[in-house]
C-alpha positions in Angstrom: -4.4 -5.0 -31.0 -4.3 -2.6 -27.9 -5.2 -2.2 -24.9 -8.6 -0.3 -25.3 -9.7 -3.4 -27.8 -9.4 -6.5 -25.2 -10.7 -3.8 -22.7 -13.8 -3.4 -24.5 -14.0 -7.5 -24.7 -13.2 -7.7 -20.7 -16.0 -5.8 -20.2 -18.4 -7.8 -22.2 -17.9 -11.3 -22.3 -15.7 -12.0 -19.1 -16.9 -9.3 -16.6 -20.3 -10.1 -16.4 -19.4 -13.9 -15.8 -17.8 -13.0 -12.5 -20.8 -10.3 -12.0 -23.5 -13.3 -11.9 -20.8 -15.2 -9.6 -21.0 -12.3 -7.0 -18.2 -9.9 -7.9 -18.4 -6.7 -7.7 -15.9 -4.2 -10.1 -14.6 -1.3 -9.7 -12.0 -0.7 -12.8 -10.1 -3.4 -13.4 -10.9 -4.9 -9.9 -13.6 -7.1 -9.2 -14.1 -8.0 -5.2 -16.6 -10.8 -3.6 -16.7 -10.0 -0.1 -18.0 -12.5 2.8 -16.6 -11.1 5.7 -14.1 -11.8 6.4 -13.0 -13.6 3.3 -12.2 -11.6 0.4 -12.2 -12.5 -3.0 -10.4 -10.6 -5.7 -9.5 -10.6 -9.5 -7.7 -8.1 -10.8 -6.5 -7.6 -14.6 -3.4 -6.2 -15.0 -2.6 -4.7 -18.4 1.5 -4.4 -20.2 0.4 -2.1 -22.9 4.2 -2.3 -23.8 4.1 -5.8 -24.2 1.0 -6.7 -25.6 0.1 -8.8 -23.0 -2.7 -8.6 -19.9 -2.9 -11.0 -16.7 -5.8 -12.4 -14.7 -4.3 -12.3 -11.2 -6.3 -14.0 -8.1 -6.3 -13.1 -4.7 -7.7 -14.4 -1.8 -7.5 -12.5 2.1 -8.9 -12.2 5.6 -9.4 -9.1 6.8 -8.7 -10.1 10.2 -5.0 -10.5 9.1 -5.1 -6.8 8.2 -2.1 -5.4 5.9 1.3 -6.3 5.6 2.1 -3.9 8.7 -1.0 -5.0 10.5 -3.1 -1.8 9.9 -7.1 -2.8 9.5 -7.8 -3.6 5.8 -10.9 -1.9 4.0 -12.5 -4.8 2.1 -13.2 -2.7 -0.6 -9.8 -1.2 -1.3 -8.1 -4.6 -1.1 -6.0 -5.6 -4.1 -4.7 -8.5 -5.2 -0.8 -7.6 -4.2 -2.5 -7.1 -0.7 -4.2 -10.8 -0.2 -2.3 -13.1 1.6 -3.2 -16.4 -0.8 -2.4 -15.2 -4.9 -2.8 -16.7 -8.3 -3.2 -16.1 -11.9 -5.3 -17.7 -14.4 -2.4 -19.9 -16.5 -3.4 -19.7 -20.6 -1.2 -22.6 -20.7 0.1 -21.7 -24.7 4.0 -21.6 -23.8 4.3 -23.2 -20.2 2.3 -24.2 -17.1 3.3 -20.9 -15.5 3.2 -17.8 -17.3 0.1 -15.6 -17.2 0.7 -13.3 -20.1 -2.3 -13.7 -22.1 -1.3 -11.7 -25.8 -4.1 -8.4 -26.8 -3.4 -10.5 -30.7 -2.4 -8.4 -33.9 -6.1 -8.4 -35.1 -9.3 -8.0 -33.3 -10.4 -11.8 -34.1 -7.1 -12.8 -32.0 -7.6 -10.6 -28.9 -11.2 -11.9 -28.9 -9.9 -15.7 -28.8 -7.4 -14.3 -25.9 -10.6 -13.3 -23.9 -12.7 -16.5 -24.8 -10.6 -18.7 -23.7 -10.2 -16.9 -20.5 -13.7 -17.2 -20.4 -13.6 -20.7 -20.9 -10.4 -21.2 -18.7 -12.1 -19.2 -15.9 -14.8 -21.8 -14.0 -12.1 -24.5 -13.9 -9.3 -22.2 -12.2 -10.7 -19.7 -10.7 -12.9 -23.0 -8.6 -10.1 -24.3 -7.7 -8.4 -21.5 -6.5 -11.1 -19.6 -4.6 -13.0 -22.9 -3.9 -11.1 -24.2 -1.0 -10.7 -21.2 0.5 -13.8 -19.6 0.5 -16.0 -20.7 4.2 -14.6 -19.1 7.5 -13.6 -20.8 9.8 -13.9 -24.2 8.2 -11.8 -24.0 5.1 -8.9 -22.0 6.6 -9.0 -24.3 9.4 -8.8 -27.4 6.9 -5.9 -25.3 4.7 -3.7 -24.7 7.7 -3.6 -28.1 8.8 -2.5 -29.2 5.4 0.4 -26.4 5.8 1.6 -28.4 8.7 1.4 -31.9 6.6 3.0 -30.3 3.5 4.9 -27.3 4.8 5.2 -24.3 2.3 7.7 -21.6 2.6 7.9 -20.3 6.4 6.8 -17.0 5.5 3.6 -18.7 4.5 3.8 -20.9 7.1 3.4 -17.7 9.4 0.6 -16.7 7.8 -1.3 -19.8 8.6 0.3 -20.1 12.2 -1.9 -16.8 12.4 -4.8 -18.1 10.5 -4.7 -21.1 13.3 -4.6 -18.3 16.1 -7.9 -16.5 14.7 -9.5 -19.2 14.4 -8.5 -20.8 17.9 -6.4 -23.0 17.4 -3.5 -22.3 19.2 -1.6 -26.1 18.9 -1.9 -25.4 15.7 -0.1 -21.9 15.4 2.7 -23.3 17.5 3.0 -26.6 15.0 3.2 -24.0 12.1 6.0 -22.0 13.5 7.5 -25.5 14.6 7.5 -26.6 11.8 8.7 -23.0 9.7 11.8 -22.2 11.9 14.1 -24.6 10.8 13.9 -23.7 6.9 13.9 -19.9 7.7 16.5 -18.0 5.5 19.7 -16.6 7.7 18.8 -12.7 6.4 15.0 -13.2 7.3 15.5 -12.1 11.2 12.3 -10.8 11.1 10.5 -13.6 10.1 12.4 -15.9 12.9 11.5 -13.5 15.4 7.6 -13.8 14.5 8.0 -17.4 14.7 10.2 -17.5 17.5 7.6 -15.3 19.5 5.0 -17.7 18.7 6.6 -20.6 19.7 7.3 -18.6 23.4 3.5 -18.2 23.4 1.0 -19.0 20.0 -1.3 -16.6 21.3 1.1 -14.0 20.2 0.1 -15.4 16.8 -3.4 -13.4 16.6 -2.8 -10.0 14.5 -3.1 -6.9 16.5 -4.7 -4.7 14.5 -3.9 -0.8 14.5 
């Protein structure tokens, strides 16, 4: 099948799902915005391929963009959120996202059922503990610290800690971050670096 076909099925049986769950779509791009959380799904279709992905996003809009312009919550996409995902079919691997459009119509509309069924269980526990600002930002960062991720991530939640006041905590993140930085990643050491000379440094300034 093509493109157009498991389109068609998006739009009936899994769209409306995340429409009664507070989503709103534009395109391919559905957005639940609490400000200043940001939720996003956005499908991505490989024509080429055969094959579409379900990828999740999660952002504060106090973080801004990559280069720390302000961020219009309704233009975010998922490549933009600072926290991504994908709903994981699970037929070859626990890993790949690729679910297949199928040869016959009957096939691309099992791809997009079992999405559907696939969807409350992932999509919960992605967006679920991420979702109340301060609180569950506050919570995530402190498990950063306890089971540090890479230290470009770890920046991210030495800044999350900064918004939300925490300023120990930014300093523990980039504590914790600087040893496992990569040599080439100057940039990165210099953000954490800076925020060990002063974790208030740690706050986006947004332009």
């Amino acid at each position: 099948m093509d493109k157009q076909t498991t389109t068609a099925l998006l739009r009936t049986d899994f769209y409306p799902v995340l429409k009664a769950q507070g989503f709103a779509r534009t395109g391919d791009i559905l957005r639940r915005v609490d400000s200043p959380v940001v939720h996003v799904v956005e499908v991505v279709h490989q024509p080429r391929r055969g094959v579409f992905r379900v990828d999740l996003g999660v952002h504060l809009t106090l973080l801004g963009d990559v280069s720390h312009h302000a961020i219009d919550p309704a233009k975010i996409r998922g490549a933009d959120c600072a926290w991504r995902s994908s709903i994981i079919p699970g037929f070859r691997n626990d890993h790949d996202p690729d679910f297949v459009y199928g040869s016959t119509p009957e096939e691309a509309s099992e791809s997009v059922a079992f999405l559907v069924s696939e969807w409350d269980r992932q999509s919960s526990a992605f967006f679920g503990p991420l979702t109340r600002w301060p609180e569950d930002f506050h919570e995530a960062a402190c498990a950063a610290v306890a089971d540090p991720p890479h230290p470009a991530h770890l920046l991210t939640w030495a800044r999350v800690a900064a918004l939300v006041g925490d300023v120990d905590l930014a300093h523990r993140c980039a504590e914790v971050a600087l040893p496992s930085v990569p040599e080439r990643a100057t940039g990165l050491r210099e953000n954490l670096e800076a925020i060990l000379r002063d974790p208030r440094t740690a706050v986006p300034q947004l332009r």
